[in-house]
Structure formats: C-alpha cells, structure tokens
ROKEFI-578002 format. One record per residue (C-alpha): x, y, z; residue in three letters. Coordinates in steps of 0.5 Angstrom, whole numbers, plus 500, padded with zeros to 3 digits. Example, Ala and Ser with C-alpha at 12.3 -4.5 7.8 and 13.67 -1.06 7.14 Angstrom:
! ROKEFI-578002
525491516ALA;527498514SER;
//
This chain:
! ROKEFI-578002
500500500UNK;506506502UNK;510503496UNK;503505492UNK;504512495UNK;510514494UNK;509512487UNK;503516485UNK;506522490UNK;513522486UNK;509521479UNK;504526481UNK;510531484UNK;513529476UNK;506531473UNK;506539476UNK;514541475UNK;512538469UNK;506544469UNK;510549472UNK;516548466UNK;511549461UNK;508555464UNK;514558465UNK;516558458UNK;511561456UNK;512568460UNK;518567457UNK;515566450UNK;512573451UNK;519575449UNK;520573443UNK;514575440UNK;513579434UNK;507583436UNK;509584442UNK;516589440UNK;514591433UNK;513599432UNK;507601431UNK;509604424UNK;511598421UNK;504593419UNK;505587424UNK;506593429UNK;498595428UNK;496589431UNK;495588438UNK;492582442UNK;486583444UNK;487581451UNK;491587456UNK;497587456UNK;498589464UNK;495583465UNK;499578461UNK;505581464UNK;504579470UNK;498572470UNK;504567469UNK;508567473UNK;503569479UNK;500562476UNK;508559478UNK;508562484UNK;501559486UNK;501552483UNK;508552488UNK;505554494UNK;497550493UNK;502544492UNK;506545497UNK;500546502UNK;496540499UNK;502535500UNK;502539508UNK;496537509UNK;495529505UNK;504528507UNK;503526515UNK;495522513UNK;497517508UNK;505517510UNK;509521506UNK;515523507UNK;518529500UNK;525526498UNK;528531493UNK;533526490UNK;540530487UNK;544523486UNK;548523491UNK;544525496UNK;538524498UNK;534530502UNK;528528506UNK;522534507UNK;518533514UNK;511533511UNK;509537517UNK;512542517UNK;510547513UNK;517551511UNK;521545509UNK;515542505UNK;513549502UNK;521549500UNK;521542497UNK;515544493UNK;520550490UNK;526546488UNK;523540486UNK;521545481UNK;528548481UNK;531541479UNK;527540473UNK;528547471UNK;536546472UNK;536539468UNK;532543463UNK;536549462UNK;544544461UNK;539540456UNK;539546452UNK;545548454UNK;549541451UNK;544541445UNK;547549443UNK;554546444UNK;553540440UNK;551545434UNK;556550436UNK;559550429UNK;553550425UNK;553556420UNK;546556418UNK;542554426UNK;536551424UNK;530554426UNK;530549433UNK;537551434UNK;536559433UNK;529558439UNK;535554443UNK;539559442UNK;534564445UNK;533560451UNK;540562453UNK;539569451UNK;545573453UNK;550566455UNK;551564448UNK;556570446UNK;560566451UNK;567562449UNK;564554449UNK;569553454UNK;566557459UNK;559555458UNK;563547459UNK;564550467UNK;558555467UNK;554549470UNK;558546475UNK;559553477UNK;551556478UNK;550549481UNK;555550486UNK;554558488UNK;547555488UNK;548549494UNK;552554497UNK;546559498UNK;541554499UNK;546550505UNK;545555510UNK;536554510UNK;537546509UNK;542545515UNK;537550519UNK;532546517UNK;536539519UNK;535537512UNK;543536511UNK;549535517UNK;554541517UNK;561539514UNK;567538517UNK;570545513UNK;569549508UNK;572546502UNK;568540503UNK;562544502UNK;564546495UNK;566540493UNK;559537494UNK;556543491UNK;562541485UNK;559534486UNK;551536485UNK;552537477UNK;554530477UNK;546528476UNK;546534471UNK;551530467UNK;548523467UNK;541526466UNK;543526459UNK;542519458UNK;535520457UNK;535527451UNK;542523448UNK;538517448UNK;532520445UNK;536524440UNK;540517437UNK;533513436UNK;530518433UNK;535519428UNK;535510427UNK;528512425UNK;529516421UNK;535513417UNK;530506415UNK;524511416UNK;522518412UNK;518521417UNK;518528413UNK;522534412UNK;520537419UNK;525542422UNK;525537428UNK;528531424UNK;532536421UNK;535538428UNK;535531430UNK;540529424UNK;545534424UNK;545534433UNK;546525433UNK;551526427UNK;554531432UNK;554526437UNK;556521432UNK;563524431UNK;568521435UNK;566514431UNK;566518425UNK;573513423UNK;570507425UNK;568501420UNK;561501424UNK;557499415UNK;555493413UNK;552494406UNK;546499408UNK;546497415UNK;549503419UNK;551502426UNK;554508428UNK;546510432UNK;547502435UNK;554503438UNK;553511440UNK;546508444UNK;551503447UNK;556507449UNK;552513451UNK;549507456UNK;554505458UNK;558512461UNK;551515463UNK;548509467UNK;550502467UNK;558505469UNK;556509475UNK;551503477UNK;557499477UNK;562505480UNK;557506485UNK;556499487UNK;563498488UNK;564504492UNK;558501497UNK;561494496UNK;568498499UNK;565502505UNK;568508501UNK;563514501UNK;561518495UNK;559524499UNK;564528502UNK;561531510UNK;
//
C-alpha cells in the first residue's frame, strides 16, 4: 500500500514541475513574440492582441508561484495522513522533507520545480554546444539559442564550466536553510562544502542519458523510415551525426546497414547508466563514501 503511495506522489509531483515548466516557457515566449515588439509603424505593428497587456504581463508566473505554493499545502495536509514523506532525489544524496511542517514541504515544492528547470536549461545547453558549429542553425536551434539569451555569446568553454558553477553557488546559497531546516549535516570544513556542491552537477551529466537516447533512436528511425521534411527530424539528424562524430573513423556498415546510431545508443548507456551503476555499487561494496561531509 505505501510503495503505491510513494509511486502515485512522485508520478504526480513529476506531472505538476512538468505543468509548471510549461507555464514558465510560455512567459518566456512573450519575449520572442513579434507582436509584442514590433513598431506601430510597421504592418504587424498594428496588430494587437485582444487580451490586455498588463494582464498578460503578469498572469503566468503568478499562475507559477500559485501552482507551487497549492501543491506544496496539498502535500502538507495529505503528507502525514497517507504516510509520505517528499524526498528531493539530487543523485548522491537524498534530502527527505518532513511533510509536517509547513516550511520544509513549501521548500521541496519549490525545488522540486528547480531540479526539473535546471535539467532542462543544461539539456539546452548541450543541444546548443553539440551544434555550436552550425553555420545555418535551423529554425529549432536558432529557438534554442534563444532560451540562452545572452550566455550564447559566451566561449564554448565557459559554457562547459558554467553548469557546474551555477549548481555550485546555488548549493551553497541553499545550504544554510537546509542545514536550519535538519534536511543535511553540517561538513566538516568548507572545502568539502564546495566539493558537494561540484559533485551535485554530476546528475545533470548522466540525465543526459535520456535526451542522447532520445535523439539517437530517432535518428534510427528516420534513417529506414521518412518521417517527412519537418525542421524537428532535420535538427534530430544533424545533433545525432554530432553525437556520432567520434565514431566517424570506425567501419560501423555492413552494406546498407549503418551501425553507428546502435554502437552510439550503447555507449552512451554504458558511460551515463550501467558504468555508475556498477561504480556505485562497488563503492558501496567497499564501504567508500561518494558523498564528502
């Protein structure tokens, strides 16, 4: 009955970041909007959405902040009845949220939503360096590129190092509340501080499993299979041929028969899931700690 619990909870928590993503990218549209920044002197300038503006301004992420803080008293006032307890899974450590008390749960409810915005934003991020080279950016990457606003006229190779920075500095702003809130053990000095906050961007890393995944079985598909001339198979090719480019040199045909999405998928598996399974395991096997307090 509980293992059923924890599983609807978590699948429903999944469901609302998922929500809350979605109404976040589309206060963040607003900004890309033609008719919202077009001159009155041009044609599409003349146009004006019916709606008001200041109310458009405004309605979404109030709608964010509600959905957050409604979930966050739903899970306060169900937590302790059906016996769950919010656990905020960050890989190598799992922070438990006391479903009693009203602080802590409103706080998980917060980032909760933040992990999902955070795998998001590096999913982008290594989409936009996979194609950093691309003379022409097709339609989808040009929309990518604008998701990162102003950190795309950065160097490639600060954009390597920006993730682990931002999740960093944000680990260390956040450390203070969760050690306040008994939700982690104080360390035993400071450096150790930054090395778990270095060591929290190893999820976003391994996530990627899921979006190389994706990318490589599509572009299977559409190597056997002509799923039309849309700009998302377009953008699908040219990211997994991206992907692919360290195997470029190796005989991976056999006639018509092009291996290299197969042997990719496989690696990309073995580095991202079933490697720091087996590391993991045999840390625990040893009694060596992953986690430095």
């Amino acid at each position: 009955m509980i293992p059923q619990v924890w599983t609807g909870m978590t699948l429903f928590d999944f469901i609302l970041n998922v929500t809350g993503l979605l109404i976040w990218l589309s206060w963040l549209a607003r900004r890309f909007d033609p008719l919202m920044h077009t001159a009155p002197a041009t044609l599409a300038g003349t146009v004006r959405r019916a709606e008001p503006s200041s109310f458009r301004g405004w309605y979404l992420p109030t709608g964010l902040a509600l959905l957050l803080a409604s979930r966050a008293f739903f899970y306060f006032e169900i937590g302790s009845a059906v016996g769950w307890t919010p656990k905020l899974d960050l890989g190598l450590v799992v922070l438990a949220f006391r479903s009693d008390h009203a602080p802590a749960i409103l706080l998980f409810s917060a980032l909760s939503f933040g992990r999902v915005l955070a795998v998001y934003y590096f999913w982008i991020l290594v989409l936009v360096l996979l194609n950093w080279r691309s003379a022409e950016p097709e339609p989808i990457l040009k929309l990518l590129r604008l998701q990162l606003g102003l950190f795309c006229r950065l160097p490639w190779v600060v954009l390597l190092i920006l993730p682990v920075l931002c999740v960093t500095l944000i680990w260390l702003g956040l450390h203070p509340l969760l050690l306040r809130l008994g939700l982690v053990n104080a360390p035993a000095n400071w450096i150790r501080l930054v090395a778990q906050g270095v060591l929290l961007s190893v999820p976003l890393v391994l996530s990627l499993k899921y979006l190389l995944s994706a990318i490589l079985l599509g572009h299977l598909a559409a190597t056997y299979v002509y799923l039309g001339s849309s700009p998302l198979w377009q953008f699908v090719n040219v990211t997994a041929s991206a992907i692919l480019a360290p195997l470029r040199w190796v005989p991976l045909r056999l006639a018509k028969l092009d291996l290299a999405p197969v042997v990719g998928l496989l690696l990309v598996l073995c580095f991202l899931h079933w490697g720091p399974q087996l590391l993991d395991s045999e840390l625990a096997r040893r009694g060596l700690l992953t986690w430095p307090e």
